[in-house]
C-alpha positions as CSV (number, residue, x, y, z in Angstrom):
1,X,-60.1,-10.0,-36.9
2,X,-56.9,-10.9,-37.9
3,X,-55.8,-14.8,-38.3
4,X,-52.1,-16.4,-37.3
5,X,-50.5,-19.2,-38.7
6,X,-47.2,-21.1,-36.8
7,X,-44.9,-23.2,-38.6
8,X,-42.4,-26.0,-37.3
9,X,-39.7,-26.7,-39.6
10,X,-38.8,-30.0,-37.5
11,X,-35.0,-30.1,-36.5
12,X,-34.1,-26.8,-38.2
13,X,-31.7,-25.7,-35.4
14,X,-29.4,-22.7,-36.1
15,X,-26.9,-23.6,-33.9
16,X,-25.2,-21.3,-30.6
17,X,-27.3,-23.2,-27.9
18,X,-25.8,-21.6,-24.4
19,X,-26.3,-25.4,-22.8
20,X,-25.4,-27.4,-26.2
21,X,-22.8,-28.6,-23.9
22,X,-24.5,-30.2,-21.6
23,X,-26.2,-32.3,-24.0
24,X,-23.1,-33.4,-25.6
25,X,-24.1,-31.1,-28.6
26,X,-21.5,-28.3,-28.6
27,X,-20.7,-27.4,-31.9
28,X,-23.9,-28.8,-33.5
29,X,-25.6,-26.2,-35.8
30,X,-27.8,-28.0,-38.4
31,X,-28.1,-25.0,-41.1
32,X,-24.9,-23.8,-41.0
33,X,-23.1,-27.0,-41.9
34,X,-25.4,-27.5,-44.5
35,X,-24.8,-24.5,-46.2
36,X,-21.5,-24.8,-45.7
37,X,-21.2,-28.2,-47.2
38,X,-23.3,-27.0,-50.4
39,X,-20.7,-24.1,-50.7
40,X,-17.9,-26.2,-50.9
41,X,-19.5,-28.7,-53.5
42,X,-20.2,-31.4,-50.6
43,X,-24.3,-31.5,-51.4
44,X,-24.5,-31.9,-54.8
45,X,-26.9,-34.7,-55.0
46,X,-29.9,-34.0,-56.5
47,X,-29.1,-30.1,-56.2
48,X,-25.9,-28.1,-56.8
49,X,-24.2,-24.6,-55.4
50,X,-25.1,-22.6,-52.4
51,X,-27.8,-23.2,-50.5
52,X,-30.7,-21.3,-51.9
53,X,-33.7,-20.1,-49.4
54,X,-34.3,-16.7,-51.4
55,X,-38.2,-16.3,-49.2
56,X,-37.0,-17.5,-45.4
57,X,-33.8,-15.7,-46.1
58,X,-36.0,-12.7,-47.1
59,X,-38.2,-13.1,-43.6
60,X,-34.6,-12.9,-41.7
61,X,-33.3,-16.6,-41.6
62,X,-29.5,-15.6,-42.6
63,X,-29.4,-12.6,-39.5
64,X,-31.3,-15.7,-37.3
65,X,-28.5,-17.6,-37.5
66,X,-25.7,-14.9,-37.6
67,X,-27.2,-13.8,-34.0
68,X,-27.7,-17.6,-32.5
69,X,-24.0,-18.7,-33.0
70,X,-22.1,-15.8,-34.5
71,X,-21.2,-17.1,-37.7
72,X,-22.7,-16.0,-41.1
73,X,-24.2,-18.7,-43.5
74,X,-23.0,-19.3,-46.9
75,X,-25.7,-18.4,-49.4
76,X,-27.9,-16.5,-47.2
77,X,-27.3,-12.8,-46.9
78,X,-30.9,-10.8,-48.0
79,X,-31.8,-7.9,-46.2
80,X,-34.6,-8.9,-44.3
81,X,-37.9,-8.0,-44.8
82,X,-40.0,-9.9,-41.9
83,X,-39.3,-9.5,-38.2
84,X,-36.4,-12.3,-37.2
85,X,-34.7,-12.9,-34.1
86,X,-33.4,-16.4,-32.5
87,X,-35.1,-18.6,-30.0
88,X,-34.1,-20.5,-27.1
89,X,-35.2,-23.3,-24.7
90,X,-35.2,-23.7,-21.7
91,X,-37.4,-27.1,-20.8
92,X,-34.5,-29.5,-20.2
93,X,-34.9,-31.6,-23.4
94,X,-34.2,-31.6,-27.4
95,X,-37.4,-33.6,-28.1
96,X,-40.5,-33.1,-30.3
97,X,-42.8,-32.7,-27.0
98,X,-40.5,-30.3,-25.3
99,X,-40.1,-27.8,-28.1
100,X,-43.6,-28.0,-29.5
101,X,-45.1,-27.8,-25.9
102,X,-42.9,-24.4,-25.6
103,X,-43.5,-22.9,-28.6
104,X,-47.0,-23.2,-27.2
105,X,-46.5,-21.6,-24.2
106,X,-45.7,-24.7,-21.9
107,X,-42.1,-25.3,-20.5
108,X,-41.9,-28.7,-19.4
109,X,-42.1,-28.4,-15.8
110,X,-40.5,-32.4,-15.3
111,X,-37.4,-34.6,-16.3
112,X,-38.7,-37.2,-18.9
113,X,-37.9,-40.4,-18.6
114,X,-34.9,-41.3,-20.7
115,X,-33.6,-45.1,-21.7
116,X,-29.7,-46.2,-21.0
117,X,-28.0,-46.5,-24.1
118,X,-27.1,-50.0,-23.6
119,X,-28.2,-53.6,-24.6
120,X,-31.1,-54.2,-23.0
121,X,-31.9,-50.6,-22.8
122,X,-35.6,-51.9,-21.4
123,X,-36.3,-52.8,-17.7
124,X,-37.5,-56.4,-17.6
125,X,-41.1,-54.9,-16.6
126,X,-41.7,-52.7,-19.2
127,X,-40.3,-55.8,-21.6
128,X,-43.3,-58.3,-20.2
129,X,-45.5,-55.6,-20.5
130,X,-45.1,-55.7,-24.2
131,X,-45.2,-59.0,-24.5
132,X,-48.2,-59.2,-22.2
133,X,-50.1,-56.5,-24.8
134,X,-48.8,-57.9,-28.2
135,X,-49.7,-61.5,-27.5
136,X,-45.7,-63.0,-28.1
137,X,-43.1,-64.7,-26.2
138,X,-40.4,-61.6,-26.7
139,X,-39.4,-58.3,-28.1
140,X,-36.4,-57.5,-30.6
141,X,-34.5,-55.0,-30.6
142,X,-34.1,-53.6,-26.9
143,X,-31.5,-50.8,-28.0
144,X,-31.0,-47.1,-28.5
145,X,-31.4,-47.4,-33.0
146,X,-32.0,-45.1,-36.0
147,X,-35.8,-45.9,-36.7
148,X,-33.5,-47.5,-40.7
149,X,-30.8,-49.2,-39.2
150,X,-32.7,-50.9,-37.0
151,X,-35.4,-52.2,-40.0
152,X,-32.4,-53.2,-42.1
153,X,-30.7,-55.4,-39.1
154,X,-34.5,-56.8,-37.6
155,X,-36.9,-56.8,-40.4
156,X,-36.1,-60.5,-41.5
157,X,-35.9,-61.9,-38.0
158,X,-39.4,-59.8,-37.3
159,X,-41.2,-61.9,-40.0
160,X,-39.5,-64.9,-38.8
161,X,-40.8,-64.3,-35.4
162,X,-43.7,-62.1,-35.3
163,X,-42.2,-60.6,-32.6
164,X,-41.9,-56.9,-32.2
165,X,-39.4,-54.6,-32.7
166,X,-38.8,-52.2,-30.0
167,X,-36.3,-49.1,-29.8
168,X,-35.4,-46.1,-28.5
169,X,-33.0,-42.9,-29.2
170,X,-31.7,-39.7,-26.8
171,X,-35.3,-38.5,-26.8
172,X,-37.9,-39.7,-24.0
173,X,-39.4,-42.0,-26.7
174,X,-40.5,-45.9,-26.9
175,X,-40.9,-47.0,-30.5
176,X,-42.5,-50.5,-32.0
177,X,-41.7,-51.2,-35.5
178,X,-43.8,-53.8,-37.0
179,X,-44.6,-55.1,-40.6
180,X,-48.3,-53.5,-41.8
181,X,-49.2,-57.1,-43.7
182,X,-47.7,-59.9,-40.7
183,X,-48.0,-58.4,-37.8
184,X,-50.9,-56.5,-38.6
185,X,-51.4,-52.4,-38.4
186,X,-54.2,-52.9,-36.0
187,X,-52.6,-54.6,-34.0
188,X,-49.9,-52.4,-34.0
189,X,-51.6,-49.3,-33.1
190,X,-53.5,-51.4,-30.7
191,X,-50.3,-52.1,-29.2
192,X,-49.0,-49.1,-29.0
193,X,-52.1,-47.0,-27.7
194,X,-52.2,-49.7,-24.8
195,X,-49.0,-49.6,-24.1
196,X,-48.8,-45.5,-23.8
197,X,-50.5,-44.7,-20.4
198,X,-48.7,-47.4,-18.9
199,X,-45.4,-45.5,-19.8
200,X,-46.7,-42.0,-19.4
201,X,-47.3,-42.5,-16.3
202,X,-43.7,-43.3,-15.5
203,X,-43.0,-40.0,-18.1
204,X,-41.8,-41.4,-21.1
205,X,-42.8,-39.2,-23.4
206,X,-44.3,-40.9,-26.4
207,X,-44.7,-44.8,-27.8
208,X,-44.5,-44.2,-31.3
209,X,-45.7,-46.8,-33.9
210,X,-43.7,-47.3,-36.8
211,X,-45.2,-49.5,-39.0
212,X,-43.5,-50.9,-42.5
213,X,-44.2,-52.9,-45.5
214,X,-41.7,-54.9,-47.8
215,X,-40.1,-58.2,-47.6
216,X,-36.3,-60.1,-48.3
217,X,-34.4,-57.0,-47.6
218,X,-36.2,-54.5,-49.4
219,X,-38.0,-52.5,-46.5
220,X,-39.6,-49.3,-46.6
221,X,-41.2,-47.8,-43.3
222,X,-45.1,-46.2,-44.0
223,X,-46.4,-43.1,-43.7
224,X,-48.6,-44.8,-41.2
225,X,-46.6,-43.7,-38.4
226,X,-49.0,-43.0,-35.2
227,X,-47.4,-40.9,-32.0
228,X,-49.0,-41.7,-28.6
229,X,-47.4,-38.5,-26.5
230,X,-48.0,-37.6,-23.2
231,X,-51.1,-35.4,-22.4
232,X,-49.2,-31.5,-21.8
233,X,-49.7,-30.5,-18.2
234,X,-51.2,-27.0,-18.8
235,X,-52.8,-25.3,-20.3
236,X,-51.1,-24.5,-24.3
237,X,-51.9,-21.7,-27.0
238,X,-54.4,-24.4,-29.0
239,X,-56.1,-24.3,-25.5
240,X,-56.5,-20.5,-25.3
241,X,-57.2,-20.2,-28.9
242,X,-60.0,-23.0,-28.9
243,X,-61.2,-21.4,-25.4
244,X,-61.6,-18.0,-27.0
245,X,-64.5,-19.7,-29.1
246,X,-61.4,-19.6,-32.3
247,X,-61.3,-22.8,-34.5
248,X,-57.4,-24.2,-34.8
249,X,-56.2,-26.3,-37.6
250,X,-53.1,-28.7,-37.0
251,X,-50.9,-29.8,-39.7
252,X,-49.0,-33.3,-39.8
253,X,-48.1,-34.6,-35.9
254,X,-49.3,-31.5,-34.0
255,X,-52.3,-33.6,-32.9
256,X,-50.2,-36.4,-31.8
257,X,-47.9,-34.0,-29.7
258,X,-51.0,-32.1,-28.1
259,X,-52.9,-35.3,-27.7
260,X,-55.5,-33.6,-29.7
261,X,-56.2,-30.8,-27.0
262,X,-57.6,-27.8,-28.8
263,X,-57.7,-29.0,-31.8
264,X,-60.7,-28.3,-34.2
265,X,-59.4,-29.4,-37.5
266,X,-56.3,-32.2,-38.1
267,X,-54.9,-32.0,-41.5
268,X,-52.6,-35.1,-42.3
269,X,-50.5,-36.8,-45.3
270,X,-48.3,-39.1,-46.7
271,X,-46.1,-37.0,-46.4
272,X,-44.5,-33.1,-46.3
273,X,-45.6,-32.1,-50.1
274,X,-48.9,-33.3,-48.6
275,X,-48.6,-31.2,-45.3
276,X,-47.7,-28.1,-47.6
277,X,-50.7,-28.4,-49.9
278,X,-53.1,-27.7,-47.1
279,X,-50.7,-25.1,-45.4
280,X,-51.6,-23.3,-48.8
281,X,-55.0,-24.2,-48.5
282,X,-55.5,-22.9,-45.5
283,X,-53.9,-19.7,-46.1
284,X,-57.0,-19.2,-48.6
285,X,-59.9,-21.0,-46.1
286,X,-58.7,-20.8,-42.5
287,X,-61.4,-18.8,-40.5
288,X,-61.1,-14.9,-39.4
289,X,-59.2,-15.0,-36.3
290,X,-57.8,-19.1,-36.2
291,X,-54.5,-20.7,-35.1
292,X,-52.9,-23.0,-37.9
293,X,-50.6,-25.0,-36.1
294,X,-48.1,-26.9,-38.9
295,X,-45.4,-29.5,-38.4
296,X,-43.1,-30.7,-41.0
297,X,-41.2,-33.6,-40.0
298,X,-39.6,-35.1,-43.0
299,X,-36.1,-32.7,-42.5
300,X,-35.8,-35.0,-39.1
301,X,-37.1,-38.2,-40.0
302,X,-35.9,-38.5,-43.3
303,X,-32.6,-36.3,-43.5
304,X,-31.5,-35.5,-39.8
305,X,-31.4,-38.5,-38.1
306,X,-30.0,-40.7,-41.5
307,X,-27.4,-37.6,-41.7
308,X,-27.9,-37.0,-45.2
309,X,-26.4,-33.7,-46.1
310,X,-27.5,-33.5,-49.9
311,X,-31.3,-34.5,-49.0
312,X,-31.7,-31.9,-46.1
313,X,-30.6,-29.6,-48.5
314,X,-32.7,-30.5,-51.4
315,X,-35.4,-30.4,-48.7
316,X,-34.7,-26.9,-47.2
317,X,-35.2,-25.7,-51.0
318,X,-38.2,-27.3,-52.0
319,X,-39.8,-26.5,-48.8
320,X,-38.5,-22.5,-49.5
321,X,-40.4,-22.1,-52.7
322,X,-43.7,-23.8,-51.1
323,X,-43.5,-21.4,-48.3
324,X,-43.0,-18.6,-51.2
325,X,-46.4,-19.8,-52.4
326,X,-48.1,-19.9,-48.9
327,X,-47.1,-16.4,-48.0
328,X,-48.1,-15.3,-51.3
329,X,-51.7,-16.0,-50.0
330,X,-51.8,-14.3,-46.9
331,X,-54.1,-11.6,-46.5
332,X,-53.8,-8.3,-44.5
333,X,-53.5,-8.6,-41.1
334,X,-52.2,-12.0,-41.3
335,X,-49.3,-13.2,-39.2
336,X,-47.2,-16.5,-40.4
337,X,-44.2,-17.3,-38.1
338,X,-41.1,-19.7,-39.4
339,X,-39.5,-21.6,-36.8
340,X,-38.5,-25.1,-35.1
341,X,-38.3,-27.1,-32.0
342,X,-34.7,-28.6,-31.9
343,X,-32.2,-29.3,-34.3
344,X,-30.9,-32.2,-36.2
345,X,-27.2,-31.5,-37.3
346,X,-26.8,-33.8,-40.2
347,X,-23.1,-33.3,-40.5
348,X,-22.9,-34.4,-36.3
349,X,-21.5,-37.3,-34.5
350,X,-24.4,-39.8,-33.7
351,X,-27.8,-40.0,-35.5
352,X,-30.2,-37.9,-32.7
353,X,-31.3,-34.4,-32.4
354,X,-29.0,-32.1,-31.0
355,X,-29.5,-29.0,-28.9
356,X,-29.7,-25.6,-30.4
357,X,-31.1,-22.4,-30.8
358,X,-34.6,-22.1,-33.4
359,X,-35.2,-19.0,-35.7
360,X,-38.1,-17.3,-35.3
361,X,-39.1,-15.4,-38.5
362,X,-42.1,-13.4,-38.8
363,X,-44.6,-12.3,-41.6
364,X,-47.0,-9.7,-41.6
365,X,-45.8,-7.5,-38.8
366,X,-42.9,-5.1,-40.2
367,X,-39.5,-5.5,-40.9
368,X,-36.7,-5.3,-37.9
369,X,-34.7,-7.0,-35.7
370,X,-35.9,-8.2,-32.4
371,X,-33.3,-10.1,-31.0
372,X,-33.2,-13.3,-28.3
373,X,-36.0,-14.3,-27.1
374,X,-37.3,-17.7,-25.4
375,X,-39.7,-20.5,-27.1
376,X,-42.4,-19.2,-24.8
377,X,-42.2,-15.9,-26.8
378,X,-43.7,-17.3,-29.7
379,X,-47.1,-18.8,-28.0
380,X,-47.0,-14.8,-26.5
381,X,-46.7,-12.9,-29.6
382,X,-49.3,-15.3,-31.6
383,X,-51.8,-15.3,-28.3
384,X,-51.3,-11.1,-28.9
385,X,-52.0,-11.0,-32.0
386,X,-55.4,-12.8,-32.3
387,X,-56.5,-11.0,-29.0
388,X,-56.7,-14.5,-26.5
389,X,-54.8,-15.3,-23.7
390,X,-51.3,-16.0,-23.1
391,X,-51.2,-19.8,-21.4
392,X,-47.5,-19.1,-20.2
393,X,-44.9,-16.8,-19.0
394,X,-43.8,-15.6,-22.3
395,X,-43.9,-11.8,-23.6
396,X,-44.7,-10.8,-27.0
397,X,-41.6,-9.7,-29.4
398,X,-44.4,-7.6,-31.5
């Protein structure tokens, strides 16, 4: 019995989305620019020269990205020794939930609910409705923000007031940020896990809780974030792998964005270099013939939606030589796949995700090319390879 293991680079997008467009994303391609901005000497902090991804590279992440948008990318030009080819989506979105739910097999058969990017951005409803839950007399915020901007304009009044801070992006999201020590993380979550049905019925994706801590104006968000997402409407891949009597280990937010369906084991941390340490872990304990199902967020959160160039780069490498050391682990039979759900152009107009095509790079199963292929491939070729069902319509690239 052989064992898989599926990795989410969050917001690694390699550009050449056919509907970027659409989206108001054309031109968007989040590791291209990067490495081209490290070539040229523009991502020098904390790191210097071309990009360096020597392992991904080596799996197929340079020919990933020449296919998805036609351009080579500077630094990246091994011959590849995985199976590579380039993803894209179809479920009309460029959200967490709508790329994780397709990797897994599940197209989002619906049109979330999205938010006007105006002030207020919040019907008067939803508005007492969080007032009602939380206890105060108002909300701040009301307004499409970065999850930082919005601390460094709000935090003060926040204390002042107690009331809490609510926000939202692009994405089918409704976030409350709120001080750990004043307002209370209880309370917070408590907030937020009340408020979440109540907007999931009316598909809003997720109410995310974004506690922080800090006081004058030095803020600093938590790693106590807490994602309340909608419950997927089918069946998913951790659903046919936990149905098949397999046991399934999710990594960082995966049982947030599954609502814990299918899930044996959750595996969490402050943060990435947390995340990492049990991916490597688990290369050595997961179980004959499991599903580790990984998500590392910090490229979005930290570097994609602050657009910082120089950190997403100095991320990209670090997280390159910890995948080096998971795959260095994997035993025979084994099958690791590289990819992501959206991208996060740090060099784009705006601070959101923008719409592109993922890589998909494969270890354990050859070397070769295979091409384009959809999200719902993915959940395919891993359902394949452990012998379970497929939950969607995708076919196996294996």
């Amino acid at each position: 019995m052989t064992r898989a293991f599926l990795i989410v680079m969050d917001s690694v997008g390699i550009g050449g989305a056919p509907d970027a467009a659409a989206f108001g994303d054309e031109g968007a391609n989040t590791l291209l620019h990067i490495a081209q901005a490290c070539a040229e000497g523009r991502a020098d902090e904390g790191r210097s020269g071309p990009l360096k991804m020597p392992v991904l590279d080596g799996l197929g992440l340079g020919e990933a990205a020449k296919l998805a948008c036609g351009e080579a990318v500077p630094g990246l030009s091994a011959r590849p020794r995985g199976r590579w080819g380039a993803a894209t989506e179809v479920s009309r979105g460029k959200d967490t939930p709508s790329g994780h739910w397709e990797l897994a097999g599940l197209p989002v058969p619906f049109d979330w609910t999205y938010f006007p990017d105006e002030t207020p951005a919040f019907p008067p409803d939803l508005v007492a409705k969080v007032c009602e839950l939380a206890g105060t007399d108002g909300i701040l915020g009301n307004c499409h923000s970065s999850g930082i901007r919005i601390l460094e304009k709000l935090a003060g009044e926040h204390l002042r007031t107690g009331w809490p801070i609510c926000y939202t992006s692009v994405d089918s999201v409704f976030q409350i940020a709120a001080h750990e020590e004043h307002f209370g993380l209880e309370r917070l979550l408590a907030l937020c896990e009340a408020l979440a049905p109540w907007l999931h019925e009316r598909r809003v994706g997720r109410v995310i809780a974004r506690p922080f801590l800090g006081g004058a104006t030095d803020f600093r968000r938590t790693p106590n974030r807490r994602d309340y997402a909608i419950a997927p409407p089918g069946p998913t891949l951790l659903d046919c792998v936990s149905g098949a009597g397999r046991v399934t280990h999710a990594i960082g937010k995966i049982g947030d964005i599954f609502s814990m369906r299918g899930v044996s084991h959750l595996h969490k941390g402050k943060g990435d270099a947390d995340l990492a340490d049990h991916l490597i872990r688990l290369a050595d304990e997961a179980e004959e013939g499991s599903l580790t199902f990984a998500n590392f967020v910090e490229f979005d959160t930290l570097y994609g939606h602050t657009r910082d160039v120089a950190g997403y780069a100095r991320a990209l490498e670090w997280f390159d030589r910890r995948a080096g050391a998971f795959l260095a682990k994997l035993r025979p039979g084994d099958l690791a796949i590289f990819t992501a759900d959206h991208g996060n152009d740090p060099s784009f107009r705006g601070t959101e995700h923008t719409r592109e095509r993922v890589p998909v790079l494969c270890a354990g199963v050859g070397t070769g090319a295979f091409g384009h292929c959809g999200f719902v491939d993915v959940a395919a070729c891993v359902a394949a390879h452990l012998g379970v069902d497929n939950p969607g319509p995708g076919r196996s690239f294996l």
